[in-house]
Kinemage of the C-alpha trace (Angstrom):
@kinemage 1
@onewidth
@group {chain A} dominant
@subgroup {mainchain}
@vectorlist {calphas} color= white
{ca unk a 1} P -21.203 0.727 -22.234
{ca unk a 2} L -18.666 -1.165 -20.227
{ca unk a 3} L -15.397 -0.017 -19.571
{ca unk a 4} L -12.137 -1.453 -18.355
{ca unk a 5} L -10.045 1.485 -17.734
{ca unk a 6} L -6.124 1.481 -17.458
{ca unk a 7} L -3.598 4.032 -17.364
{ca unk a 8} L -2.982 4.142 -21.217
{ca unk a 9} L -5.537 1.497 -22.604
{ca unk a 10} L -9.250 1.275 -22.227
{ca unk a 11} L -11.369 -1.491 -23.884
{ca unk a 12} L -15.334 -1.267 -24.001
{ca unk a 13} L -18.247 -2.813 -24.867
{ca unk a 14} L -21.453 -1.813 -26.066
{ca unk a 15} L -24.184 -3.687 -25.477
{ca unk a 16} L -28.241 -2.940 -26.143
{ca unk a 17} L -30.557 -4.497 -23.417
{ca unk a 18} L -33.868 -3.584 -21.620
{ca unk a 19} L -35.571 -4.503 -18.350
{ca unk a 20} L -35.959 -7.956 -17.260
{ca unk a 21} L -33.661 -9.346 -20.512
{ca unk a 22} L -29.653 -10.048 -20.630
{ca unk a 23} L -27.370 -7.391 -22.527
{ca unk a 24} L -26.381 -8.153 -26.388
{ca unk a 25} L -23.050 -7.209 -26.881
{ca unk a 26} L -23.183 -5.274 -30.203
{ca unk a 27} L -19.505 -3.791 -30.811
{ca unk a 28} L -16.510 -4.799 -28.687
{ca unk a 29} L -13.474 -1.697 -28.617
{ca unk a 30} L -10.398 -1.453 -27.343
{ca unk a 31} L -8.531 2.451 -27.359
{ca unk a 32} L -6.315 4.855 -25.704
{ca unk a 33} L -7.193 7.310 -23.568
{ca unk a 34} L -5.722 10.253 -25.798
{ca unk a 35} L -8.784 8.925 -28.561
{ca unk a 36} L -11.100 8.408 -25.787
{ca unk a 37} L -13.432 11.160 -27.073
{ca unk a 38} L -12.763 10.330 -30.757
{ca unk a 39} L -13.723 6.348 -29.900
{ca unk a 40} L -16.989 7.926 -28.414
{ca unk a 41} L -18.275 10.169 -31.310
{ca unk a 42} L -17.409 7.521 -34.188
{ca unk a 43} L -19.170 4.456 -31.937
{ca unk a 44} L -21.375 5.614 -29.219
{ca unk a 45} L -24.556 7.217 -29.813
{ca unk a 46} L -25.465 9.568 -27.837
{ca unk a 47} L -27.622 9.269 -23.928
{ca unk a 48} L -25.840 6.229 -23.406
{ca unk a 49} L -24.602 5.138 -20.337
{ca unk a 50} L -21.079 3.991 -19.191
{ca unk a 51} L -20.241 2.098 -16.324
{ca unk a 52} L -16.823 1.867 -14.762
{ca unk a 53} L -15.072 0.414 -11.222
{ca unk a 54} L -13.184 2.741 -9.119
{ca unk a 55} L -9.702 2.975 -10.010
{ca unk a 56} L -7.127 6.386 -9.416
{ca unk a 57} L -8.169 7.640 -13.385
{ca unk a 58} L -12.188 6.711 -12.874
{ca unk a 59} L -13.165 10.192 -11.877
{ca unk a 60} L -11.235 11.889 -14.394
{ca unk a 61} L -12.509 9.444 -17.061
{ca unk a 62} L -16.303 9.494 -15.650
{ca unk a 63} L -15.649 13.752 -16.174
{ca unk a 64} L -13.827 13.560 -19.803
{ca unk a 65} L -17.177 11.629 -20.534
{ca unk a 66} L -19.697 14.352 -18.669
{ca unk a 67} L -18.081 17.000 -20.835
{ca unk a 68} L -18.531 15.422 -24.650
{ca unk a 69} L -21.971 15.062 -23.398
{ca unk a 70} L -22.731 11.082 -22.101
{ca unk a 71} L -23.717 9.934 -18.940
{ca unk a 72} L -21.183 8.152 -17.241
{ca unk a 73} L -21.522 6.014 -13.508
{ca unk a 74} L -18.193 4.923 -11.743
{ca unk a 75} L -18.775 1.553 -9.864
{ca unk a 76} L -17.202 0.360 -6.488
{ca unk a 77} L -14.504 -1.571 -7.181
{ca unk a 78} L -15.715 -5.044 -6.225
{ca unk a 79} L -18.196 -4.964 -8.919
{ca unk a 80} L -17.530 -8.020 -10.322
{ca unk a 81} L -16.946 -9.656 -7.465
{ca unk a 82} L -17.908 -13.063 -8.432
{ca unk a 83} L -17.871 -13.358 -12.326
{ca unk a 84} L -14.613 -13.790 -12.913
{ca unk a 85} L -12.586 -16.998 -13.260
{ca unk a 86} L -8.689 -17.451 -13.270
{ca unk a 87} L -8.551 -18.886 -16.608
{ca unk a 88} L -10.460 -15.921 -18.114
{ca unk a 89} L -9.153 -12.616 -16.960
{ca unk a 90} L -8.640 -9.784 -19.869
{ca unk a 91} L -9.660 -6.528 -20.236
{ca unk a 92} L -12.224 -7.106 -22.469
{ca unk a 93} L -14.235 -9.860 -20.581
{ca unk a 94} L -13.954 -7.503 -17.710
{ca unk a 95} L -15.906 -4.636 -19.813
{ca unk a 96} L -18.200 -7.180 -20.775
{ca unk a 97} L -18.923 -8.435 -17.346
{ca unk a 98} L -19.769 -4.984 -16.008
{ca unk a 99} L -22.404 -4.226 -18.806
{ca unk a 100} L -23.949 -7.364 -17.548
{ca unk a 101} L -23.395 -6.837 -13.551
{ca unk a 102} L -25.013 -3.370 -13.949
{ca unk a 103} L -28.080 -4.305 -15.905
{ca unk a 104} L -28.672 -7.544 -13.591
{ca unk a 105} L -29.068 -4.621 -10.784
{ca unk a 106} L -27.314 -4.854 -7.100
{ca unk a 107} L -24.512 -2.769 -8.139
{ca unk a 108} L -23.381 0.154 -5.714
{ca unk a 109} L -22.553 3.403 -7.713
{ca unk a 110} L -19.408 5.809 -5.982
{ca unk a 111} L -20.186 9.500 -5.676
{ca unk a 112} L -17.937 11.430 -7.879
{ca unk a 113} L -16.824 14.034 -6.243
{ca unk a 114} L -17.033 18.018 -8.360
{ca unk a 115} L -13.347 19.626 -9.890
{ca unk a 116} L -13.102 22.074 -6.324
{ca unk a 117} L -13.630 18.638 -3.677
{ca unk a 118} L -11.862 16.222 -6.161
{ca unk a 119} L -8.671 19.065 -5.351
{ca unk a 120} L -9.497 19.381 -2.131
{ca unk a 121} L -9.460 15.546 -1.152
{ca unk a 122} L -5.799 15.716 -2.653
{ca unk a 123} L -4.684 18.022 -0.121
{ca unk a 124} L -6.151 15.884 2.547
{ca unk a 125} L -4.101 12.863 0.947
{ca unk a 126} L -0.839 14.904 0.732
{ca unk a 127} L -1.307 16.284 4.320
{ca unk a 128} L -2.377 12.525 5.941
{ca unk a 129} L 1.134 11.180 4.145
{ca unk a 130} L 3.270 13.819 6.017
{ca unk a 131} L 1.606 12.790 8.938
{ca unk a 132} L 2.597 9.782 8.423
{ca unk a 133} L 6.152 11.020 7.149
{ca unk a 134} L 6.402 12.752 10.153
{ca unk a 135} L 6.147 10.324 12.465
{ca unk a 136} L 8.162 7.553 10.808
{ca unk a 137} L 11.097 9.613 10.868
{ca unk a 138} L 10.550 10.691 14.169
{ca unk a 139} L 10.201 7.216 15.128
{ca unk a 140} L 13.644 6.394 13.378
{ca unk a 141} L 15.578 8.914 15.094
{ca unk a 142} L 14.186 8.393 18.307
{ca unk a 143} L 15.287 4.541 17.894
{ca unk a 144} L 18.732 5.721 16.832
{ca unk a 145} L 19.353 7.732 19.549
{ca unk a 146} L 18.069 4.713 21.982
{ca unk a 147} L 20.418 2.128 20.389
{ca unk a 148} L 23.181 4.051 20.463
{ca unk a 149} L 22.901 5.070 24.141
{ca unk a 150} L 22.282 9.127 23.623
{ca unk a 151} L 20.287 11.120 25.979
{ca unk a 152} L 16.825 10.386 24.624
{ca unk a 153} L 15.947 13.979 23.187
{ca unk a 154} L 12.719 15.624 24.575
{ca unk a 155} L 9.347 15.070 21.940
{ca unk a 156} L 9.221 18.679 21.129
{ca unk a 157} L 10.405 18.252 17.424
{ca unk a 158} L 12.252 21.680 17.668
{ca unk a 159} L 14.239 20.801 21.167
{ca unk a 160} L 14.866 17.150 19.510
{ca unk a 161} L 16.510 18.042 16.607
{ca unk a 162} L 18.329 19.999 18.355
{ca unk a 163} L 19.194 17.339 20.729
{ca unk a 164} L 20.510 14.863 18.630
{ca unk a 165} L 22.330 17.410 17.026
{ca unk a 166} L 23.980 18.101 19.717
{ca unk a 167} L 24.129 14.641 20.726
{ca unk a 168} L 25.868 13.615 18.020
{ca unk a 169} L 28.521 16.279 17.717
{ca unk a 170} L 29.595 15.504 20.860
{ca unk a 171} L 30.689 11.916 19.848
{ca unk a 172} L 32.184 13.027 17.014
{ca unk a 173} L 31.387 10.828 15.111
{ca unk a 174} L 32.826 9.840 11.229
{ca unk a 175} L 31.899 8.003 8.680
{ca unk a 176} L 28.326 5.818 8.380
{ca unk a 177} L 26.784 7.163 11.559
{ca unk a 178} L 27.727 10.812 11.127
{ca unk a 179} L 25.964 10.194 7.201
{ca unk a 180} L 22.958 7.871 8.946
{ca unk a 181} L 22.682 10.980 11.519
{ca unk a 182} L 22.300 14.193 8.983
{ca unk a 183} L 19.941 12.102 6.477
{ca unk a 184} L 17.403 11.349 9.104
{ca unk a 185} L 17.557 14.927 10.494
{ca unk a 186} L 17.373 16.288 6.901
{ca unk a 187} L 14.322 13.580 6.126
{ca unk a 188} L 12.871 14.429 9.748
{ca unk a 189} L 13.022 18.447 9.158
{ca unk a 190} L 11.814 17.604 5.368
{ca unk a 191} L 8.850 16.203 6.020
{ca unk a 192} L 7.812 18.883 9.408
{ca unk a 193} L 7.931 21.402 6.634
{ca unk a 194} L 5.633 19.637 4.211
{ca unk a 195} L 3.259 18.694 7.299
{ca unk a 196} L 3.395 22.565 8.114
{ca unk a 197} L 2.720 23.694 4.322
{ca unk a 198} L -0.560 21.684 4.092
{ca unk a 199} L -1.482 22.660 7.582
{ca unk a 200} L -1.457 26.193 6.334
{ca unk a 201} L -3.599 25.651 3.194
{ca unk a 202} L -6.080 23.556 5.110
{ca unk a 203} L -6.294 26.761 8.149
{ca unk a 204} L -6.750 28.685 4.658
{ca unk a 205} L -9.663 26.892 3.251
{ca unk a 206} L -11.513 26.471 6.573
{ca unk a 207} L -11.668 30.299 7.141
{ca unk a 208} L -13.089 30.448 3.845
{ca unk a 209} L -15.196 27.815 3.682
{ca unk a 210} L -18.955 28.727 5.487
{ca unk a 211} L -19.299 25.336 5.985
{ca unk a 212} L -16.038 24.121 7.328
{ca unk a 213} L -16.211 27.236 9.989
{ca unk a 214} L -19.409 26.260 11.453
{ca unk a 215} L -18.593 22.643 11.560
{ca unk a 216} L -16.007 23.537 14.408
{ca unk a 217} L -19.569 23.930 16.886
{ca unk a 218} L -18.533 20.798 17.589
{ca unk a 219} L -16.477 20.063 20.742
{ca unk a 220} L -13.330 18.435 19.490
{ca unk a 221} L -13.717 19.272 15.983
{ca unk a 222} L -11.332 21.717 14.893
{ca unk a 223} L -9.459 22.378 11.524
{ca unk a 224} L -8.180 19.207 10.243
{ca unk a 225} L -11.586 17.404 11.138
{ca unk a 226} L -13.725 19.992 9.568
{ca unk a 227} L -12.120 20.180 6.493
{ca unk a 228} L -11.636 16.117 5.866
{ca unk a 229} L -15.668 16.131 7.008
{ca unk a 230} L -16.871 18.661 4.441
{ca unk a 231} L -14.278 18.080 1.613
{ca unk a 232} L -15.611 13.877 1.220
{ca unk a 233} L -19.373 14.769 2.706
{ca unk a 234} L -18.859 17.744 -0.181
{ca unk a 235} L -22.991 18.195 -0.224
{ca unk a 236} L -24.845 17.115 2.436
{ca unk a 237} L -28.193 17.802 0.715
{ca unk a 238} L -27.032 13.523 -0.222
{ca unk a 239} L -27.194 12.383 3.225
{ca unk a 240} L -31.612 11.743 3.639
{ca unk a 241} L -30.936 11.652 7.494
{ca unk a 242} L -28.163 11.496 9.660
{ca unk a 243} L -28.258 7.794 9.654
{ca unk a 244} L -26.913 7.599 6.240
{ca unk a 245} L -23.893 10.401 6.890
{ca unk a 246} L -23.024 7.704 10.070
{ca unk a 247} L -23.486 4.908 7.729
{ca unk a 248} L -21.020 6.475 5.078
{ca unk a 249} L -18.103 7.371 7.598
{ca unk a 250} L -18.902 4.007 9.112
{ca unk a 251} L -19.871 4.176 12.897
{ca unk a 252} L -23.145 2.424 12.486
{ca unk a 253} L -23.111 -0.855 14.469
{ca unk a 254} L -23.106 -4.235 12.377
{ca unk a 255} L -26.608 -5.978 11.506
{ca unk a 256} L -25.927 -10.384 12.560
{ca unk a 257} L -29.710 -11.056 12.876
{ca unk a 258} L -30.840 -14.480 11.229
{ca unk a 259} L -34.234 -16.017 12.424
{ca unk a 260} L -33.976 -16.119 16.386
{ca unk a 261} L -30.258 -16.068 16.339
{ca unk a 262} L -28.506 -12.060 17.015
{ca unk a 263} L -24.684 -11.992 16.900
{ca unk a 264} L -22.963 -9.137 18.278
{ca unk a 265} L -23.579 -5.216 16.698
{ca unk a 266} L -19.806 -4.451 16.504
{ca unk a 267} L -19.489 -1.477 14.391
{ca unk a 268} L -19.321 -1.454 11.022
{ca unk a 269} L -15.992 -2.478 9.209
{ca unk a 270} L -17.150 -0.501 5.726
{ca unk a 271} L -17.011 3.420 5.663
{ca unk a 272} L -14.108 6.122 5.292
{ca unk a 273} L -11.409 4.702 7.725
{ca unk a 274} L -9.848 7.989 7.485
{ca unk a 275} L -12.840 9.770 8.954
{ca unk a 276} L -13.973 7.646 11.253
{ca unk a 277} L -10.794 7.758 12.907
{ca unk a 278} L -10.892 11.529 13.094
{ca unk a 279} L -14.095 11.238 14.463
{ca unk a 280} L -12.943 9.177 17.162
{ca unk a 281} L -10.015 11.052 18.206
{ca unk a 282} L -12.378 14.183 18.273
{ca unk a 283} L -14.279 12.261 20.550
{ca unk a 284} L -11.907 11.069 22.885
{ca unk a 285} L -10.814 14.784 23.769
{ca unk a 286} L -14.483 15.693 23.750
{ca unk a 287} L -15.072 13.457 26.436
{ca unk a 288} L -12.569 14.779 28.704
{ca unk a 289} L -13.303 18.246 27.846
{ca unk a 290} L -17.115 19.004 26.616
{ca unk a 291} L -19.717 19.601 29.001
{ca unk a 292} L -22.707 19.097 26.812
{ca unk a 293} L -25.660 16.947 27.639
{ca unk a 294} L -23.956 14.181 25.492
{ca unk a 295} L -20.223 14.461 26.918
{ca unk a 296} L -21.662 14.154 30.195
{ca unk a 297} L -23.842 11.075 29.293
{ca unk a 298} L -20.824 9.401 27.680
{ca unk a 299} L -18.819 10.173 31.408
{ca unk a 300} L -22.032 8.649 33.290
{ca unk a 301} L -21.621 5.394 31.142
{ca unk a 302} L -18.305 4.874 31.614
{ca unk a 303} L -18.516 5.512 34.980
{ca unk a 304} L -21.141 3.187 35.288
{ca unk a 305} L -19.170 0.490 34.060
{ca unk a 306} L -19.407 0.024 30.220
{ca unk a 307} L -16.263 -0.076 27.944
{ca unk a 308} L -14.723 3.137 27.317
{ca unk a 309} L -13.722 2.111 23.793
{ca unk a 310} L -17.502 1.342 23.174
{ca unk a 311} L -18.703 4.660 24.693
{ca unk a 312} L -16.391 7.100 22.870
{ca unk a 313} L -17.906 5.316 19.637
{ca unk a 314} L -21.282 6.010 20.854
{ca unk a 315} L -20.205 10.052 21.390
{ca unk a 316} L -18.401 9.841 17.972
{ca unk a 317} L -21.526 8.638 16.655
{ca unk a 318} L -23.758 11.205 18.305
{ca unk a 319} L -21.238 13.955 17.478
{ca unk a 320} L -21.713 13.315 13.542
{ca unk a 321} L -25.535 13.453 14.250
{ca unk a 322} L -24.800 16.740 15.120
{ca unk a 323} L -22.908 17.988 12.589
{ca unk a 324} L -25.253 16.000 10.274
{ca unk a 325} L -28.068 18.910 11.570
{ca unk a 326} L -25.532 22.103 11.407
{ca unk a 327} L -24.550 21.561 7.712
{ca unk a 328} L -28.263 21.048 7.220
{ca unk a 329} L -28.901 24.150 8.141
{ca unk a 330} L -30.810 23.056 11.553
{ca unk a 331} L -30.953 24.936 14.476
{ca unk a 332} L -28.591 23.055 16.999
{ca unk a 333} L -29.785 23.883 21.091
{ca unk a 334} L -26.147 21.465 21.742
{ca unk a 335} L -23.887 23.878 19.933
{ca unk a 336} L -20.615 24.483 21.565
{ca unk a 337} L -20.607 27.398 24.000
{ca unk a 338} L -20.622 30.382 21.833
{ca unk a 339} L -17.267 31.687 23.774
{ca unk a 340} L -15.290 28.228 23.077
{ca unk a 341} L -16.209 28.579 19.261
{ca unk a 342} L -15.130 32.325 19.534
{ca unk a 343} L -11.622 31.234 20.688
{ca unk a 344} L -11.437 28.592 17.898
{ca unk a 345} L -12.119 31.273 15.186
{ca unk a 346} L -10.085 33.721 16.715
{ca unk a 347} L -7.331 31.441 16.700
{ca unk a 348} L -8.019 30.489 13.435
{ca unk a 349} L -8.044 33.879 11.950
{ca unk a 350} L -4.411 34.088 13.658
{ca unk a 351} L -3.120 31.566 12.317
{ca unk a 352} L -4.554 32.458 8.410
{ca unk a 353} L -2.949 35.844 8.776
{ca unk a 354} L -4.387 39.526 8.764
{ca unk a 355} L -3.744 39.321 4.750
{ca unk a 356} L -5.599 36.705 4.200
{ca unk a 357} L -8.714 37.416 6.320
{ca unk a 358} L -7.993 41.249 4.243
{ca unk a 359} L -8.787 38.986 1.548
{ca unk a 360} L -11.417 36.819 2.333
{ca unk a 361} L -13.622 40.308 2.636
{ca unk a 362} L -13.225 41.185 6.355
{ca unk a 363} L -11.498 44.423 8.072
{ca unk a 364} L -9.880 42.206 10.961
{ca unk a 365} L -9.945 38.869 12.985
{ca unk a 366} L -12.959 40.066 15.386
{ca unk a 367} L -14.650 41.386 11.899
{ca unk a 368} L -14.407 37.884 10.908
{ca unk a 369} L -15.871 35.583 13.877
{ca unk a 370} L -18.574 37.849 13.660
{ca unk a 371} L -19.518 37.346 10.535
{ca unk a 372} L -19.326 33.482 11.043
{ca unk a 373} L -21.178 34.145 14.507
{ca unk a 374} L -23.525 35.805 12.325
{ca unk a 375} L -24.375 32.208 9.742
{ca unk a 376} L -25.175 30.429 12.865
{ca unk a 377} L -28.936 29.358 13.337
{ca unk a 378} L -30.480 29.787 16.529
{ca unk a 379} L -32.238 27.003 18.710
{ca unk a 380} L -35.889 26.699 18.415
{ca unk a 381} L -36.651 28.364 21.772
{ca unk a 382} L -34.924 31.074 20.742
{ca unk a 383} L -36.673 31.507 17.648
{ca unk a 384} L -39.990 31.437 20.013
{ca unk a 385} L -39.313 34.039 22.080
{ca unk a 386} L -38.683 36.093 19.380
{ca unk a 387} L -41.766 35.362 17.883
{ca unk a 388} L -40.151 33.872 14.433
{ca unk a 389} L -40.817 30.286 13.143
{ca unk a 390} L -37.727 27.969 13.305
{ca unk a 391} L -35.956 27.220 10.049
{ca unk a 392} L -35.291 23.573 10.642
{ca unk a 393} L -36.563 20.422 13.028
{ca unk a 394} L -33.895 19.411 15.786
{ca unk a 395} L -34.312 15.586 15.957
């Protein structure tokens, strides 16, 4: 089955093939999505397979399909790159053309993510746009205040609100400034309240997330990074090696090699731009802070000359290695020092609240690093003083 998914309509095509021969289109459809299942069970017979690009409904639609019981695979969304032509562009030559794409092979399937990650990806979404909200407005105001020759305000947002304020009353001001003036506060003070909601429910779902808490071994990995890691990793277990997890975010250098000729191993444009940018921002205060084997290599190679911007990739790179091995369950010898991660939990478990932690099933904040202290696995020399056999290989 190939399908051409909209927001209302959807148009499909069946087609019977096998190995090594072209598709035969047998029954062409086109449907709504409120008859999607009704299509399915009059047309479709059942354990066959439907293949789909990536749009914002795929997911849902690739689940609707999981439940009535047929296999369903959601496509990137340059699948059909290359088939079609401007003077043939509908939605049911699309369908068509992914049938064929898919059994000609060299198509590259998305992971779908489960109900829990799918709603926990939208609150990374939601929080990332009042990021973004955030700083445009504070950006605005700060450019209002400079063209109008006020006292630039200090960055606290606090203490800047309540210097423009200020600012502003004192000119006493009418008419479109005055109106220009309160709608970017109220914008500005809008969107530092929807920033501070999500920041909540993401402190929330770290403390009770196993996963998410140990992540934060890491130097420079603390809330926001480990949940947007573990939320779009979602399991690891799909990740063969750590190559693959570096691959995925996207700080694995380039491959230009053709016969004797190398071009430059830049790294990779592809991967979650989102992550690797948290990555790299972790890195860049792990450098100046961490005093780990690797933090202190990436400080000898800048020192000795190579490009910061090159190194802190390097360090990003090495850091997802070692998450790669914690959510593996691998025993990790470069773990953060145990009393740094003791101050990130503790500080965590302040900021979720005593209720919450109540509810998570511990008696109080120390109760609760404990018990995370507790998931950690120990380092392989460790284990061999105590006479036990290490649970996992540290690469």
């Amino acid at each position: 089955m190939g399908m051409d998914a909209h927001s209302a309509k959807v148009s499909l095509c069946i087609t019977r093939w096998r190995k090594g021969e072209d598709p035969r289109v047998a029954k062409e459809i086109s449907t709504d999505l409120k008859g999607l299942e009704a299509t399915y069970a009059r047309h479709v017979p059942k354990g066959s397979l439907t293949v789909l690009e990536a749009s914002t409904n795929s997911f849902a639609i690739a689940g609707r399909l999981e439940a009535a019981g047929y296999e369903a695979r959601v496509l990137t969304s340059d699948a059909l790159r290359g088939m079609s032509r401007p003077d043939r562009v509908n939605d049911r030559i699309d369908a068509r053309n992914l049938a064929v794409r898919f059994a000609h092979g060299g198509t590259r399937k998305v992971h779908v993510p489960g109900p829990g990650y799918a709603r926990r990806r939208e609150v990374w979404f939601g929080y990332r746009n009042a990021v973004k909200d955030t700083v445009r407005w504070s950006n605005r105001l700060w450019g209002f205040c400079s063209m109008r020759g006020l006292e630039l305000p200090k960055r606290t947002p606090a203490l800047k609100v309540d210097g423009i304020r200020k600012a502003v009353k004192a000119k006493a001001w009418e008419g479109d400034d005055a109106f220009h003036a309160g709608m970017m506060l109220a914008e500005y003070a809008h969107a530092r309240e929807t920033r501070a909601a999500y920041e909540r429910k993401i402190e929330e779902t770290v403390a009770g997330d196993r996963d998410m808490a140990l992540a934060m071994q890491v130097k420079g990995v603390r809330y926001v990074v480990a949940f947007a890691l573990v939320t779009f990793v979602e399991d690891i277990t799909r990740f063969e090696t750590a190559k693959k997890l570096v691959s995925y975010i996207g700080l694995n250098p380039s491959v230009a090699d053709s016969g004797d000729e190398k071009g430059d191993r830049r790294v990779s444009r592809y991967g979650r731009g989102d992550l690797k940018g948290l990555m790299i921002e972790a890195a860049q205060c792990a450098l100046c802070k961490g005093d780990a084997d690797m933090h202190r290599w990436a400080r000898r190679k800048i020192a000795s000359g190579k490009e910061r911007n090159k190194v802190v990739c390097a360090l990003a790179r090495k850091m997802l290695c070692h998450l790669w091995h914690i959510l593996m369950g691998h025993p990790c010898p470069w773990a953060e020092p145990e009393a740094a991660f003791r101050r990130k939990l503790s500080l965590l478990a302040r900021k979720v609240g005593k209720e919450k932690i109540e509810a998570l099933g511990h008696e109080s904040a120390a109760k609760f690093v404990e018990g995370v202290l507790a998931t950690i696995r120990r380092p392989a020399a460790d284990c061999a003083v105590a006479g036990e056999s290490p649970p996992g290989r540290q690469r």
